[in-house]
C-alpha positions as CSV (number, residue, x, y, z in Angstrom):
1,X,0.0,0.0,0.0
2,X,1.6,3.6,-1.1
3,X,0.5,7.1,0.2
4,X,1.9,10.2,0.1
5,X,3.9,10.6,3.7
6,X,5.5,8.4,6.3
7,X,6.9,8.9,9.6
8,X,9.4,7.2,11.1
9,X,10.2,7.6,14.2
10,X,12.3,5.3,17.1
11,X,15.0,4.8,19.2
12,X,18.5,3.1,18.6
13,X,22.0,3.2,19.2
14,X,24.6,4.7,17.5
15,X,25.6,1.6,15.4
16,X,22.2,0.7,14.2
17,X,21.5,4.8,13.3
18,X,24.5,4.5,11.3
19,X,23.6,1.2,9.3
20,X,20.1,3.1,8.8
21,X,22.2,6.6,7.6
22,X,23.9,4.2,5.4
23,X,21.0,2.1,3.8
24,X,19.7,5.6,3.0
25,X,23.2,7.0,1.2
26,X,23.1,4.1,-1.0
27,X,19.1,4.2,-1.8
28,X,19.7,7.8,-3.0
29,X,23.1,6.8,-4.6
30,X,20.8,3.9,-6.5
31,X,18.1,6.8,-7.4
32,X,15.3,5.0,-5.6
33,X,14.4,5.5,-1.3
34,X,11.7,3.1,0.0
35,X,10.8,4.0,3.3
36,X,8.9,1.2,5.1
37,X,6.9,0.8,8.1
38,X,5.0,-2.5,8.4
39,X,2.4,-2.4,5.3
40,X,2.8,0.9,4.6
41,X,5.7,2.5,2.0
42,X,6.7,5.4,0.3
43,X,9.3,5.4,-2.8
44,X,11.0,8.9,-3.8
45,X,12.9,9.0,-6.7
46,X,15.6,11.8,-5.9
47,X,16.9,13.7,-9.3
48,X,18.5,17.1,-9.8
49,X,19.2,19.6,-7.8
50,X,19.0,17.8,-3.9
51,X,18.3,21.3,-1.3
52,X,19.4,19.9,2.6
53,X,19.7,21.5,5.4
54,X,21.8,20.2,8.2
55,X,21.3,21.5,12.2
56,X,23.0,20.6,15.0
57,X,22.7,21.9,18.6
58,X,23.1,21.3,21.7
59,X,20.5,23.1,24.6
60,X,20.5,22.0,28.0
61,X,22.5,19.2,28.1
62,X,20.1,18.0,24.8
63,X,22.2,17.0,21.7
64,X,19.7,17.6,17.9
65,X,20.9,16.4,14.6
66,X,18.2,17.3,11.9
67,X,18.9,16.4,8.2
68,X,16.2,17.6,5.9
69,X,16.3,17.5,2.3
70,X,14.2,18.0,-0.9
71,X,13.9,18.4,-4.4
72,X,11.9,19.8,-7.6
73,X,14.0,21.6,-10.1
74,X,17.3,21.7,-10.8
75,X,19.1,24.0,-9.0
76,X,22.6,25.6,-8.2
77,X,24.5,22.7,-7.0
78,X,27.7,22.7,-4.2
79,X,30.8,21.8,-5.0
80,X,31.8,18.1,-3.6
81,X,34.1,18.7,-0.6
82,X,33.2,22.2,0.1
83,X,31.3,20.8,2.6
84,X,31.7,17.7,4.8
85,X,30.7,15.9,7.5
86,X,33.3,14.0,9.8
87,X,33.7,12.5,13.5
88,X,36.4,15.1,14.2
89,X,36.4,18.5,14.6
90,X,38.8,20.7,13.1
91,X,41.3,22.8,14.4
92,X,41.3,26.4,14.9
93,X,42.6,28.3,12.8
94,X,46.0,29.8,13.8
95,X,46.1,33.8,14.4
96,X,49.7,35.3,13.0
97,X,51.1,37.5,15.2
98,X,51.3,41.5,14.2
99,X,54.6,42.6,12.9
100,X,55.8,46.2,14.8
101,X,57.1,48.9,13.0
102,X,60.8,48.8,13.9
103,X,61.5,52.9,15.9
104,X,63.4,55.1,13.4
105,X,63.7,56.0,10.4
106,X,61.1,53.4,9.1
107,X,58.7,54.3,11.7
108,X,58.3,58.0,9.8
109,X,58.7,56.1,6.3
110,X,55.9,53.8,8.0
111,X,53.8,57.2,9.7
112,X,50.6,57.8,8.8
113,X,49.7,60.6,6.5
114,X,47.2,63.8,7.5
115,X,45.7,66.2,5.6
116,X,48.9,68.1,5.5
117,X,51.5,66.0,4.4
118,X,53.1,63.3,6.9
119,X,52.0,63.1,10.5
120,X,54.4,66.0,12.7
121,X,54.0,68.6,9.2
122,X,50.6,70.0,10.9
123,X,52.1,70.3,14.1
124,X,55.0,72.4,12.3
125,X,52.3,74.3,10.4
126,X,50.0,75.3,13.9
127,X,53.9,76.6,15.3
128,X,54.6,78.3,12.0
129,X,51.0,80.1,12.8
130,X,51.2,80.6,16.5
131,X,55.0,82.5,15.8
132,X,53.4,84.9,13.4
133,X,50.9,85.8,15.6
134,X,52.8,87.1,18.5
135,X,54.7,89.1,16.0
């Protein structure tokens, strides 16, 4: 007997989830899923463009993996190992430190530049100003 939805639902351990992930890898590798429970079936037929969404979190002590996916049309399709799912997690990434400006004559070569020319020329300027003025 066919309809249109089936739910399964269930508990297992880790081993037997695994051997079900699997069953359903190579089902959609073979371009026919059956899902079965008792009497009752459902065949997809995945093709084109797959969308997926994978979520995981973890709330409260509560571990969630969700995995849902669908089709219809073609559509834009990912690269294969831009993304991947593995049993270890990767390392962070390593932060270079900052290189310092050595003091000298490279730190001016290095200075940042104002309005008026390199930093230190204003100040020059305002005493240039200031000078005149009390003449």
């Amino acid at each position: 007997m066919s309809k249109s939805s089936i739910t399964l639902k269930g508990t297992m351990d880790p081993a037997a989830f695994a051997h079900l992930l699997e069953d359903l890898a190579k089902s959609v590798k073979a371009g026919t899923v059956c899902l079965q429970k008792g009497g009752e079936y459902v065949t997809l037929k995945p093709a084109g463009g797959m969308e997926f969404e994978v979520e995981a979190a973890v709330k409260k002590g509560k571990q969630k993996l969700s995995v849902a996916v669908k089709w219809e049309e073609p559509c834009e399709i990912v690269p294969e190992g831009e993304i991947k799912i593995t049993s270890v997690e990767p390392e962070p990434p390593v932060v270079e430190p900052v290189e310092e400006v050595p003091a000298g004559d490279a730190a001016v070569d290095a200075a940042p530049e104002l309005a008026g020319g390199p930093l230190g020329m204003n100040e020059a300027k305002e005493t240039e100003k200031k000078t005149a003025k009390k003449k």
